[in-house]
Every structure is written in C-alpha cells, then in structure tokens.
N, C-alpha and C positions, 0 to 999 in steps of 0.2 A: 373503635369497637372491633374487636378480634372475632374473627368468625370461629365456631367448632369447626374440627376437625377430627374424623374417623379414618383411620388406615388400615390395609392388611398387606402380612408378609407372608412371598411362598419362597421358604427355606430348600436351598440344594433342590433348585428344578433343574432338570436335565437338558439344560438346553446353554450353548452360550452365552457369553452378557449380548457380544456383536449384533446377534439374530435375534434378541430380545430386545434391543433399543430400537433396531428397525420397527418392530412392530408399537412400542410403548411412542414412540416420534408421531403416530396415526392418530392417540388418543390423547396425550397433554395439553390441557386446557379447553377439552372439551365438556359439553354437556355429556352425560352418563348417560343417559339412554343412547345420544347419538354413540358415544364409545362403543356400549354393547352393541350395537346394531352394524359398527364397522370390525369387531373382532369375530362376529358371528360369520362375516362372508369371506374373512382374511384368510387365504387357504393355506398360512406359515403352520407350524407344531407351534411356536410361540405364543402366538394367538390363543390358544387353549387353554394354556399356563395362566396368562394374561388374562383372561376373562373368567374365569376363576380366580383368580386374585381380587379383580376388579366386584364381582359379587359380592364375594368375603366382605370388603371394602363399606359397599352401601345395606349388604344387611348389619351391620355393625354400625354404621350410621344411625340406620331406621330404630333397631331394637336398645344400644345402649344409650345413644345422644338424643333420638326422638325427635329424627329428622326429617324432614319430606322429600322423597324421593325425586317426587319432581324437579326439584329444584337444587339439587346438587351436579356440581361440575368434578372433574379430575381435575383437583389444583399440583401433584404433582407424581410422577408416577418412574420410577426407578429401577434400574439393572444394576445390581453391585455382584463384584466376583465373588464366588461362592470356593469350596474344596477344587481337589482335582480326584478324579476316577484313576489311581493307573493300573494302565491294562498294557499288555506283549502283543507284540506281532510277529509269529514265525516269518523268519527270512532263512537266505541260503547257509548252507553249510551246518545247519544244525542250532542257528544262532536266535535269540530274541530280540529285537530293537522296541524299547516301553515306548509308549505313545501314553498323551495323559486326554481322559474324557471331561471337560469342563461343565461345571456346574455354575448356578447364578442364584444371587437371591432377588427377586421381586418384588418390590414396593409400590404399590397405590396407595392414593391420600384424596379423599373424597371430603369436599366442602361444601356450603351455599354460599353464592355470590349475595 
C-alpha cells in the first residue's frame, strides 16, 4: 500500500543549495511538528525558506489529500541548483570582476507513516 504524498516547491530562493542542505539534514525524516519546532529556533536565513516551504508542504496535505496533520512526517526534503544572479564588483583600475549570486530550489514532501 503506497502512502499519499503532498509536496511543495520554493522556486529561485536566495539562498545557496550548500546552506540549504545544512538546514534540510535537521529535518529529513522527521515528524512535522518536530521540524517546525526545530526550523522555528534555527537562527540560519535558510531556515526561513525552509519553513515556509515546509508549511506550503502540510497545508496542501491537510486541504487537497485530507490529511491529518498529526501524523505526517518529512519523508523527503530537497536543495536543487536553481539560476545564478550576476552581479560586478568594482576593483582597481577602473575595472569590474562578475561574481555570480546563487539561487536553489526547495523541495519538501510530507507523508503518513
């Protein structure tokens, strides 16, 4: 028997994949509330992303699958490379050296065990 599965995606967040998996490694295959309760006191920018995501995630559970909140876990929860920003950095002589600003996309996937 296949369980449902509700997911959400946050497209081009401003934030790296790197410092995104850091935070997403805290809540993989946890209980959902325990998640929220450890992205609430994660003091990363990530975390923010993440938990907004992770929202999106079980109210879409709740409203389109007609899930009980209770009892949904994070069975998988994802950083893929997103664009790049580029932006210039004056240096000497008159000159610009590009640097690029990296973006990610964000996946959570909320189940019942």
């Amino acid at each position: 028997m296949e369980s449902k599965k509700a997911k959400a995606v946050a497209w081009q967040t401003k934030i790296p994949t790197d410092k995104a998996r850091q935070v997403l490694k805290l809540i993989n295959g946890r209980k959902a509330s325990d998640a929220l309760v450890i992205l609430k006191f994660t003091p990363n920018k990530g975390a923010r992303y993440i938990e907004k995501t992770l929202k999106s995630a079980l109210a879409n559970a709740e409203h389109n699958l007609g899930l009980d909140m209770d009892k949904l876990f994070v069975v998988s929860a994802t950083a893929d490379q997103g664009s790049y920003m580029r932006r210039f950095r004056p240096v000497s002589h008159g000159r610009a050296h590009p640097f690029r600003r990296h973006t990610s996309h964000i996946t959570v996937a909320v189940a019942e065990k």
